[in-house]
C-alpha positions in Angstrom: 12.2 67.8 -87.0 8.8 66.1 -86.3 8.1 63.8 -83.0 7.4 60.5 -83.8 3.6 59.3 -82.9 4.5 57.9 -79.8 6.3 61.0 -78.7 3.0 63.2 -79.0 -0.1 61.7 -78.7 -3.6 62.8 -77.3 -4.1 63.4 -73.9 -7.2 61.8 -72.5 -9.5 64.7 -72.7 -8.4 65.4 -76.3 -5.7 67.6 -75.8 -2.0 67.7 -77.7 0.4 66.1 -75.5 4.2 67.3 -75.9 6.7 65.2 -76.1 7.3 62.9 -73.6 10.7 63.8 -73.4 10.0 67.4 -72.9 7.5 66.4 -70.6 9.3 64.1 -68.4 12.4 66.5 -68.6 10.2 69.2 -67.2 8.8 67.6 -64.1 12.9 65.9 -63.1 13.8 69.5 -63.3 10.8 70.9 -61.4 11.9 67.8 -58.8 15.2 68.9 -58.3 14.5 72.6 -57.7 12.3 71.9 -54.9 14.7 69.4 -53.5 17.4 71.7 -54.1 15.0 74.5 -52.5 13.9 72.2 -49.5 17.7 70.6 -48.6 18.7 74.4 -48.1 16.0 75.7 -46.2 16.3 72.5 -44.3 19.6 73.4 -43.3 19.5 76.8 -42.2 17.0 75.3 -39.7 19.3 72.5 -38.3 22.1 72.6 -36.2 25.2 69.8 -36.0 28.2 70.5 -38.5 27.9 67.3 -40.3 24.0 67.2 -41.1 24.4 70.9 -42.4 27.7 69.9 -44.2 25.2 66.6 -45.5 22.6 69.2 -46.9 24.7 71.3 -48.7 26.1 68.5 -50.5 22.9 67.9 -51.8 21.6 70.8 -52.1 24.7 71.1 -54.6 24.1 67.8 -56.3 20.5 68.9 -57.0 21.5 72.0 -58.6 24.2 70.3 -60.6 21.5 67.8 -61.9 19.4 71.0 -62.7 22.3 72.2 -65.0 22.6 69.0 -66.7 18.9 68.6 -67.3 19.2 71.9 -68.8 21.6 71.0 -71.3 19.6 68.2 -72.0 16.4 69.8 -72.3 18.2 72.4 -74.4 19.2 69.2 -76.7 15.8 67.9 -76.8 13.9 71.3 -77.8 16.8 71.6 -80.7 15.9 68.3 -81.5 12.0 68.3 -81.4 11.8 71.9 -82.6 9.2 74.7 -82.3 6.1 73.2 -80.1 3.0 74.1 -81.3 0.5 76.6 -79.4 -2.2 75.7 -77.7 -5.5 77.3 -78.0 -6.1 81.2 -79.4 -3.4 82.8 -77.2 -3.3 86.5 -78.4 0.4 87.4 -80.5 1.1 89.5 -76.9 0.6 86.5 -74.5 2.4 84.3 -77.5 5.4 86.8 -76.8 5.0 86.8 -73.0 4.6 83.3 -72.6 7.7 83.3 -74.9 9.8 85.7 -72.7 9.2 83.8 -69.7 10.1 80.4 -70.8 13.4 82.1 -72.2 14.2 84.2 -68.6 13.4 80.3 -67.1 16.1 78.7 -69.1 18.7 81.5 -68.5 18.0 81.4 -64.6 18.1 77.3 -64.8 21.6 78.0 -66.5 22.7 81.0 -64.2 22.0 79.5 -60.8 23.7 76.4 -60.6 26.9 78.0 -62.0 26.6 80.8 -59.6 26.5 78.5 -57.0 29.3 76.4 -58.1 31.4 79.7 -58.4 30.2 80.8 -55.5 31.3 77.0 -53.8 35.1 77.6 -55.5 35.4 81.8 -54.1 34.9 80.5 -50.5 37.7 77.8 -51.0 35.7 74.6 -51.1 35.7 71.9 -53.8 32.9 71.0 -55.6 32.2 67.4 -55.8 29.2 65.9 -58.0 28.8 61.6 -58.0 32.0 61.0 -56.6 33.7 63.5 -59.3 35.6 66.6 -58.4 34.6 68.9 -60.7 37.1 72.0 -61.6 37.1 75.6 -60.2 35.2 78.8 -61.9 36.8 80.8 -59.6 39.5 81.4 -57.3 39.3 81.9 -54.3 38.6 85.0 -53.0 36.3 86.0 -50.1 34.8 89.4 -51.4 33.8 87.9 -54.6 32.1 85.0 -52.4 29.9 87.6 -50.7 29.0 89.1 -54.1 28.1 85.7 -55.7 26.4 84.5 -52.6 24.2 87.2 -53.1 23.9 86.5 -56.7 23.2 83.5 -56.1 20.2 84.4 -53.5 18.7 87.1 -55.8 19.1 84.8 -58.8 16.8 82.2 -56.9 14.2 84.4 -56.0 14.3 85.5 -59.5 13.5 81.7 -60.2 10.9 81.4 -57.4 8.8 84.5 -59.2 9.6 83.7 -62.7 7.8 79.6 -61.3 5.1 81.3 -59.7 4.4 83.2 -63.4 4.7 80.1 -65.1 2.0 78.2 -62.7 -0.2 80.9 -63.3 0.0 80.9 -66.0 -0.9 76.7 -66.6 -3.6 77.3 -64.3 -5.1 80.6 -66.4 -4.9 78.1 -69.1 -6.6 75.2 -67.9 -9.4 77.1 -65.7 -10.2 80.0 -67.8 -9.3 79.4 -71.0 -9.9 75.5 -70.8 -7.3 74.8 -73.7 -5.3 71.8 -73.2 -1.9 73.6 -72.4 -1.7 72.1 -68.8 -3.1 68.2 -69.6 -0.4 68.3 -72.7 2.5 68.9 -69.9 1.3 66.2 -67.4 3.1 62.8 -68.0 0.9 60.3 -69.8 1.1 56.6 -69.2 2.5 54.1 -71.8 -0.3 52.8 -73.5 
């Protein structure tokens, strides 16, 4: 399917913007990792039952809203189809570039769940905007451990798989001076 005009237009140095959707559903996502990042590293730093309690309620929330942005995103791409590349990226950095964005959408998709399993093995109920949602697991305290580990090494993977994928804007923008990075900043409404 093609994007309507509005949907991609130029940047202001000249460059392809993507569609706004894909655009603005990139940067919510982006927003709720690092508050789901910062709420939890927040709270291994506090004391008091309740504020820690607090945080990992929204530490939860934030990684439920990364799932559902990833089914929407997911929606949106089917919708929009294959984006087209910018500048004269070799095949190889084509297939790289396509790799990573692939091992991002399947650690988007893997974490939260893991951590919602990993909620329902120790025995607590996950709650998301006043909902209850339903258990992946049982509970069961070995299995706990293993996903909390899962869950750990599964947001590390995330945190190098991020760094990559900055890198890789910046490469873009400072050496190769395409306009990959301008066409994945929000533009204004014109």
């Amino acid at each position: 399917m093609t994007a309507t005009r509005n949907d991609r237009s130029m940047t202001g140095n000249g460059a392809q913007a993507r569609p706004r959707k894909v655009v603005w559903l990139h940067w919510l996502t982006v927003l709720c990792l690092l508050l789901a990042a910062g709420l939890i590293f927040a709270r291994d730093e506090l004391d008091g039952r309740a504020l820690r309690q607090w945080l990992l309620e929204g530490h939860r929330h934030f990684g439920l809203l990364v799932l559902l942005l990833f089914a929407a995103r997911v929606l949106v791409r089917i919708r929009v189809g294959r984006l087209a590349a910018e500048g004269q990226s070799s095949r190889l950095l084509r297939l790289a570039a396509g790799i990573t964005h692939l091992a991002l959408y399947a650690v988007l998709l893997t974490l939260p769940l893991l951590g919602w399993a990993l909620s329902n093995a120790e025995g607590k109920p996950v709650h998301f905007l006043g909902l209850t949602l339903p258990a992946l697991v049982g509970e069961d305290e070995d299995l706990a451990d293993n996903l909390l580990d899962w869950h750990q090494d599964a947001a590390w993977v995330l945190l190098a798989l991020a760094c990559v994928h900055v890198g890789a804007a910046l490469w873009h923008h400072f050496i190769l001076r395409d306009g990959t990075l301008r066409g994945m900043l929000p533009q204004r409404r014109r």
